[in-house]
DRENMI-326305 format. One record per residue (C-alpha): residue in one letter; residue number from 1; x, y, z. Coordinates in nm, 3 decimals, padded with zeros to 5 digits. Each point is the difference from the previous one (the first is absolute). Example, Ala and Ser with C-alpha at 12.3 -4.5 7.8 and 13.67 -1.06 7.14 Angstrom:
REM DRENMI-326305
 residu num       X       Y       Z
      a   1  01.230 -00.450  00.780
      s   2  00.137  00.344 -00.066
//
This chain:
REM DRENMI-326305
 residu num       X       Y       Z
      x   1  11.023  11.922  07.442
      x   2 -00.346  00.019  00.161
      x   3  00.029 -00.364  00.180
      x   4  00.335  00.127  00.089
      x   5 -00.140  00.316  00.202
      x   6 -00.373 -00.120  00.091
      x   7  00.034 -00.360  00.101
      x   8  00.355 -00.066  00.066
      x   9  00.129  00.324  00.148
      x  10 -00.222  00.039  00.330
      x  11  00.049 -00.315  00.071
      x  12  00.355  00.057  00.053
      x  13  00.016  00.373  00.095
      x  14 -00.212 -00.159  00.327
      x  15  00.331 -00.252  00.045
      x  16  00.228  00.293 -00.082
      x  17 -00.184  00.231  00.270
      x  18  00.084 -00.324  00.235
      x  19  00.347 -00.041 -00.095
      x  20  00.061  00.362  00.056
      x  21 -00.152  00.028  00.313
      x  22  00.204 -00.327  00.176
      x  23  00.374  00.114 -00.234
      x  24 -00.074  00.362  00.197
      x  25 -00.088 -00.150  00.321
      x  26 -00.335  00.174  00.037
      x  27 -00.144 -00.369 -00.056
      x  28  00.186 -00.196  00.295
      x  29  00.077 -00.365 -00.060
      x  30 -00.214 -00.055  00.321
      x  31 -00.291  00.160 -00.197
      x  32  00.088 -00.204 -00.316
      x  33 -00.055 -00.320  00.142
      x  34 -00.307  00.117  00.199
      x  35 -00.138  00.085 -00.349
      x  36  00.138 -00.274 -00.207
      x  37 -00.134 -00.242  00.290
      x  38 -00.349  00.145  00.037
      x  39 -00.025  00.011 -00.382
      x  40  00.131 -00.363 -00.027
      x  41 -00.158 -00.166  00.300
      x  42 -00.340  00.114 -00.024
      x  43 -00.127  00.265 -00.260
      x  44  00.112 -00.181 -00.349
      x  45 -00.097 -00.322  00.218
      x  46 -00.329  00.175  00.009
      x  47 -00.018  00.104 -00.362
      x  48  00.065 -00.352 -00.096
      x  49 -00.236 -00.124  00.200
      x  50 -00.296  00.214 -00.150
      x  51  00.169 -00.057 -00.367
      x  52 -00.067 -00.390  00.069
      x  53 -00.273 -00.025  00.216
      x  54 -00.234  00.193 -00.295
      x  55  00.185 -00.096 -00.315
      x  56 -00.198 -00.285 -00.241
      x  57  00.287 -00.327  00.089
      x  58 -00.163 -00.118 -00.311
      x  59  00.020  00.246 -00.211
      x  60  00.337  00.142  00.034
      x  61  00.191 -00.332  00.099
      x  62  00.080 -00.036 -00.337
      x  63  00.268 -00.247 -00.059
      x  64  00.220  00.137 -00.357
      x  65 -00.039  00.324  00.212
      x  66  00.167 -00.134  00.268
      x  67  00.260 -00.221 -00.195
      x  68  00.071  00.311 -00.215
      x  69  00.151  00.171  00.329
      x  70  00.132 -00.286  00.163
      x  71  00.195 -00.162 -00.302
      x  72  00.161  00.336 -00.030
      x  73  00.119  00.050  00.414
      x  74  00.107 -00.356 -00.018
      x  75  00.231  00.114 -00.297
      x  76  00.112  00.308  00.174
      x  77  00.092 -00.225  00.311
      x  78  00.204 -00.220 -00.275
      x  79  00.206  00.227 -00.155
      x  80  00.083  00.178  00.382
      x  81  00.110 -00.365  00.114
      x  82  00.145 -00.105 -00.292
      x  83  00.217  00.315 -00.062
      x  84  00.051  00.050  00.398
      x  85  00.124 -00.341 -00.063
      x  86  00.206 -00.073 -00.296
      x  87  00.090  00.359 -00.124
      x  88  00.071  00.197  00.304
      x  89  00.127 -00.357  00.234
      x  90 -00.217  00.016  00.280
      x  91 -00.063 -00.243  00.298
      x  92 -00.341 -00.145 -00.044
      x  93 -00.138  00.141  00.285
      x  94  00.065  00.355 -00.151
      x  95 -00.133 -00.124 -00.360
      x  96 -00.350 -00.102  00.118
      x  97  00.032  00.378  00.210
      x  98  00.066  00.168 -00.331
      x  99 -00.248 -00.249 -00.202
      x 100 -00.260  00.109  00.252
      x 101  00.017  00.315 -00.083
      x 102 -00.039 -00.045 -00.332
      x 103 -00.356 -00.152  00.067
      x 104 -00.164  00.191  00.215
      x 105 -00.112  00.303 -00.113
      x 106 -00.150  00.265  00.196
      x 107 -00.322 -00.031 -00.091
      x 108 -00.171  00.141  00.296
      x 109  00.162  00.349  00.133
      x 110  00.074  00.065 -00.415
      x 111 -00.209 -00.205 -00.241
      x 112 -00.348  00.086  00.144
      x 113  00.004  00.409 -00.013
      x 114  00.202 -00.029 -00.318
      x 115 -00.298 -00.220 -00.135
      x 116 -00.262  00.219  00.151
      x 117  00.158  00.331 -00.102
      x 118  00.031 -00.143 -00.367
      x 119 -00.339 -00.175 -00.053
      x 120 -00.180  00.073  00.305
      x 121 -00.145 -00.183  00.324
      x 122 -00.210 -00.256 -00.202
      x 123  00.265 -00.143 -00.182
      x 124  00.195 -00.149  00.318
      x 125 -00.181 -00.339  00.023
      x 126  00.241 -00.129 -00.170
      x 127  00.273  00.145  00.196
      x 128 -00.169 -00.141  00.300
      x 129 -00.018 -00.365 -00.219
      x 130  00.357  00.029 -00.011
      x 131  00.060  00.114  00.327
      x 132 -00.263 -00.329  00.202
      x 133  00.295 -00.199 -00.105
      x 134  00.270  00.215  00.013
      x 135  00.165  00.009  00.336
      x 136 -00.061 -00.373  00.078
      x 137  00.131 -00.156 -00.363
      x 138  00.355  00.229  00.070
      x 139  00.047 -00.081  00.370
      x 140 -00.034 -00.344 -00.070
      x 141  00.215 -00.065 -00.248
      x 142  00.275  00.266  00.099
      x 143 -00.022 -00.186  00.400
      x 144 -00.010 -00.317 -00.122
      x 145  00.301  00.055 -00.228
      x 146  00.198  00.182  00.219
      x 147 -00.080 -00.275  00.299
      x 148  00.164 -00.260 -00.212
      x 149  00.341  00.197 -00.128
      x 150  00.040  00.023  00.360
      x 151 -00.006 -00.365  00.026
      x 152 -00.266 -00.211  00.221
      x 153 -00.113  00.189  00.278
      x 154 -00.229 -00.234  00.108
      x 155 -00.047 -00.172 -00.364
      x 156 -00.330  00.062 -00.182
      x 157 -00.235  00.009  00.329
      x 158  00.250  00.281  00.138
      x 159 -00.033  00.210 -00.343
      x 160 -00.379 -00.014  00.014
      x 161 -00.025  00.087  00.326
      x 162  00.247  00.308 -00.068
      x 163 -00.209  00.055 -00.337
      x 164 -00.351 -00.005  00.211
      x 165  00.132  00.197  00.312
      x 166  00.132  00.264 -00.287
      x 167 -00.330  00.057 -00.168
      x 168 -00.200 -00.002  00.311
      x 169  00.182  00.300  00.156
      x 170 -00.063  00.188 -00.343
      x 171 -00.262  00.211  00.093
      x 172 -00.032  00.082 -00.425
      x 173 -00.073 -00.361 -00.048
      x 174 -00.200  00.036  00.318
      x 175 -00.236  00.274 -00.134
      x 176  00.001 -00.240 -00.314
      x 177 -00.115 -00.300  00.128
      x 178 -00.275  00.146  00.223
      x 179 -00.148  00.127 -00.340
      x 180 -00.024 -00.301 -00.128
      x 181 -00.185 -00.148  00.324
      x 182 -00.222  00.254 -00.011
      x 183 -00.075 -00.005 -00.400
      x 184 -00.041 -00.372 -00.057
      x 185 -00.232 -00.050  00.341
      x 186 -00.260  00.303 -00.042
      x 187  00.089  00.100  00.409
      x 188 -00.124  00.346 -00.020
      x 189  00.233  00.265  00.137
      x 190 -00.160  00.258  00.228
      x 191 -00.031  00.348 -00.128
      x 192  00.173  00.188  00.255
      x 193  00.328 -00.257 -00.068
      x 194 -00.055  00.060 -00.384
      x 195  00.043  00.389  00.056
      x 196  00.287 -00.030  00.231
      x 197  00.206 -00.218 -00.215
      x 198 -00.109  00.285 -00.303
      x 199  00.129  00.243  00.188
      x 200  00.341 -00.193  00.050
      x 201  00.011 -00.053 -00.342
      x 202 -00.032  00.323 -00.125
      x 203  00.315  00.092  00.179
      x 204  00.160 -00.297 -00.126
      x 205  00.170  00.108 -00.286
      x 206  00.100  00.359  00.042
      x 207  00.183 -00.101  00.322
      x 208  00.131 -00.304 -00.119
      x 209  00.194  00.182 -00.283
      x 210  00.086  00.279  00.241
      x 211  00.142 -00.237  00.192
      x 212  00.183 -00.160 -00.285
      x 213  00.135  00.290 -00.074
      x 214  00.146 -00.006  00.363
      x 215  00.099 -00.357  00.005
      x 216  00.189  00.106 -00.335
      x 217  00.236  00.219  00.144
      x 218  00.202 -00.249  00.153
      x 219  00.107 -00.167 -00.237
      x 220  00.350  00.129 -00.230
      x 221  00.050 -00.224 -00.328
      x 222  00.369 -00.062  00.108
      x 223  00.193 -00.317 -00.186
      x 224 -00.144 -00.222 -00.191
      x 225 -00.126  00.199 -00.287
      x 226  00.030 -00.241 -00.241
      x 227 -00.211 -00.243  00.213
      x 228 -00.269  00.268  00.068
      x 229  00.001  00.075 -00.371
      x 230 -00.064 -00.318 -00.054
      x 231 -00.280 -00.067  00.244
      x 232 -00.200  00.316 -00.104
      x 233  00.020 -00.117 -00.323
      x 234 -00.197 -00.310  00.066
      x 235 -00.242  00.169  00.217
      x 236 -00.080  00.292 -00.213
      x 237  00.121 -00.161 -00.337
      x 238 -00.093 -00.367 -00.041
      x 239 -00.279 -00.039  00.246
      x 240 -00.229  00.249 -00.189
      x 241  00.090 -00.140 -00.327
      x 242 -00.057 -00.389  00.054
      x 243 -00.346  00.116  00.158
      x 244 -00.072  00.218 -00.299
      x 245  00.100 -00.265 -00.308
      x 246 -00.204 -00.233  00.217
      x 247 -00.294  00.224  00.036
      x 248 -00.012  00.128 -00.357
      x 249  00.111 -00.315 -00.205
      x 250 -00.045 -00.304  00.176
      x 251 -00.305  00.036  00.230
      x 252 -00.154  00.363 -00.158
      x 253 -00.110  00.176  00.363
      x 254 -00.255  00.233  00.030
      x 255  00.139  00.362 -00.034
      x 256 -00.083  00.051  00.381
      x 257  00.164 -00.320  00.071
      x 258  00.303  00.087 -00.251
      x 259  00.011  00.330  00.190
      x 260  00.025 -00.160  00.341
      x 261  00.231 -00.248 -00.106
      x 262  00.270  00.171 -00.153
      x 263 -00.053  00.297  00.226
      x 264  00.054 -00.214  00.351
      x 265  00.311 -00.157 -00.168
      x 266  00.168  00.281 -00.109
      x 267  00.047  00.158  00.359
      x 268  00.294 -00.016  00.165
      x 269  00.132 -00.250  00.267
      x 270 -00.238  00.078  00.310
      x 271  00.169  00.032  00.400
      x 272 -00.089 -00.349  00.012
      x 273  00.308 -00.077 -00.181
      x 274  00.234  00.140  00.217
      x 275 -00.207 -00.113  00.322
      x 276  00.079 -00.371 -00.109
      x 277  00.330  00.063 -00.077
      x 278  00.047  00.166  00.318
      x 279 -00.215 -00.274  00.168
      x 280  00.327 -00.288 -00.108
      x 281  00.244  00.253  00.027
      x 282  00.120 -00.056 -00.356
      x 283  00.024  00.316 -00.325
      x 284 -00.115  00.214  00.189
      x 285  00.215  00.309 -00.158
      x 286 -00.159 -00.144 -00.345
      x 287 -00.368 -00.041  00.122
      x 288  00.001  00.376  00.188
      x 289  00.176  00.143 -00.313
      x 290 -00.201 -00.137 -00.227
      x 291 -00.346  00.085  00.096
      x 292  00.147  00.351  00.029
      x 293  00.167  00.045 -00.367
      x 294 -00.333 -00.213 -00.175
      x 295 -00.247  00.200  00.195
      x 296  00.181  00.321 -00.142
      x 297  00.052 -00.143 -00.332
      x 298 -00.339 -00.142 -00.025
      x 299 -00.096  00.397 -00.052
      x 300  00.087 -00.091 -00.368
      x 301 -00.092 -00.377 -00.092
      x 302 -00.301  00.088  00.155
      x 303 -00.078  00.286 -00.245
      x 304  00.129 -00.277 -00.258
      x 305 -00.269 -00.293  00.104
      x 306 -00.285  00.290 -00.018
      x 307  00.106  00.115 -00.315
      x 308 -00.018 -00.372 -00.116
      x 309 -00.324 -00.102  00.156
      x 310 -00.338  00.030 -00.174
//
């Protein structure tokens, strides 16, 4: 009951206070998206950035960590597609939607103050491991997937092009990559830039799940229950438990890497999910609802996954 009401609790009283705010109109949707857009364009960018730029590549690259998580989204995505597909008779288009939300967990606005609140600050470099990858290794494969259901627009040159120009206007993947730059070549970063991007950062989280919180409150989970259902069930459900049996009794993780592992996974489908949805005009209903009923049941299989965890 303690991980229940220490770590998991504030986390999503802070999303509550959001959702509150925007459903009594105290919160204006003009304010939301200032919020969710400063939050998302440049102070998690920020965070990132610092999170890469000083962790040990070396060190914390560690590849069973990495296929631990990654073997478990790429189930999550299969059991959205295939049951999007096959069970519940959807067009392809709306199957890789529904798939995709299946593997992308919301790793940043959820999985890094759940981590932090339950283990503390020094345990996220494996969060951030997870997360170097994260946003490039989805987009790709969801764009590139999606590009060719809708059949040849441009052939293979015209889906790389759409796949680049996608990941270059992430700033996320942005903030990412100009970690890495500055890790692997030594370029020191002056101080006063250092304490600026700190100070972004430190805001990063609070707002961001403030503004979640906001974002939240449009969404109703209307129709398609039994599709939701079955989409939180992968993302909360399988994901977590491929990356666990992996971590525990194939490759044997480090408890701080078990912790991140299984801990990332286990969060619910992230805004992304609907924002690529949204972005081919396909499940949307499915994507909005879903991140809303996992993030809200994720309150519990969260508490589960902590209770299993060393």
């Amino acid at each position: 009951m303690s991980a229940l009401i220490d770590v998991i609790l504030p986390v999503f009283l802070v999303i509550g206070f959001g959702y509150a705010a925007a459903r009594s109109g105290v919160f204006s949707e003009i304010a939301v998206n200032g919020l969710m857009n400063f939050t998302q364009n440049y102070a998690v960018p920020s965070l990132l950035f610092l999170a890469i730029w000083r962790i040990d590549l070396g060190a914390q690259l560690n590849l069973p960590l990495l296929i631990s998580f990654y073997a478990g989204a790429f189930a999550g995505f299969a059991m959205g597609f295939l049951g999007a597909r096959y069970l519940f008779r959807r067009p392809l288009p709306d199957a890789i939607a529904i798939g995709f939300s299946g593997l992308f967990s919301n790793t940043v606005l959820l999985g890094l103050p759940i981590t932090e609140r339950a283990y503390g600050s020094e345990a996220l470099a494996g969060n951030y491991a997870i997360l170097s990858i994260h946003a490039l290794t989805m987009y790709t494969f969801g764009v590139t997937l999606m590009e060719l259901a809708r059949a040849g627009t441009g052939g293979l040159r015209g889906i790389g092009r759409k796949t680049v120009g996608t990941m270059a206007r992430n700033p996320l993947l942005i903030g990412i990559v100009l970690g890495f730059v500055f890790n692997l070549t030594g370029v020191p970063v002056p101080a006063a830039a250092v304490s600026a991007l700190e100070m972004m950062a430190r805001a990063a989280l609070p707002a961001a799940l403030f503004a979640l919180g906001g974002v939240l409150s449009r969404y109703r989970p209307e129709g398609d229950k039994a599709t939701i259902a079955w989409v939180s069930a992968a993302s909360l459900v399988l994901h977590p438990g491929v990356t666990w049996v992996l971590g525990t009794q194939v490759f044997a993780l480090e408890t701080g890497q078990l912790r991140s592992a299984v801990l990332t996974a286990a969060m619910a489908p992230g805004i992304n999910t609907f924002l690529f949805a949204n972005m081919y005009g396909v499940a949307k209903r499915v994507a909005a609802s879903s991140v809303l009923v996992a993030t809200a049941a994720s309150i519990f299989t969260i508490w589960v996954w902590l209770a299993i965890l060393p």
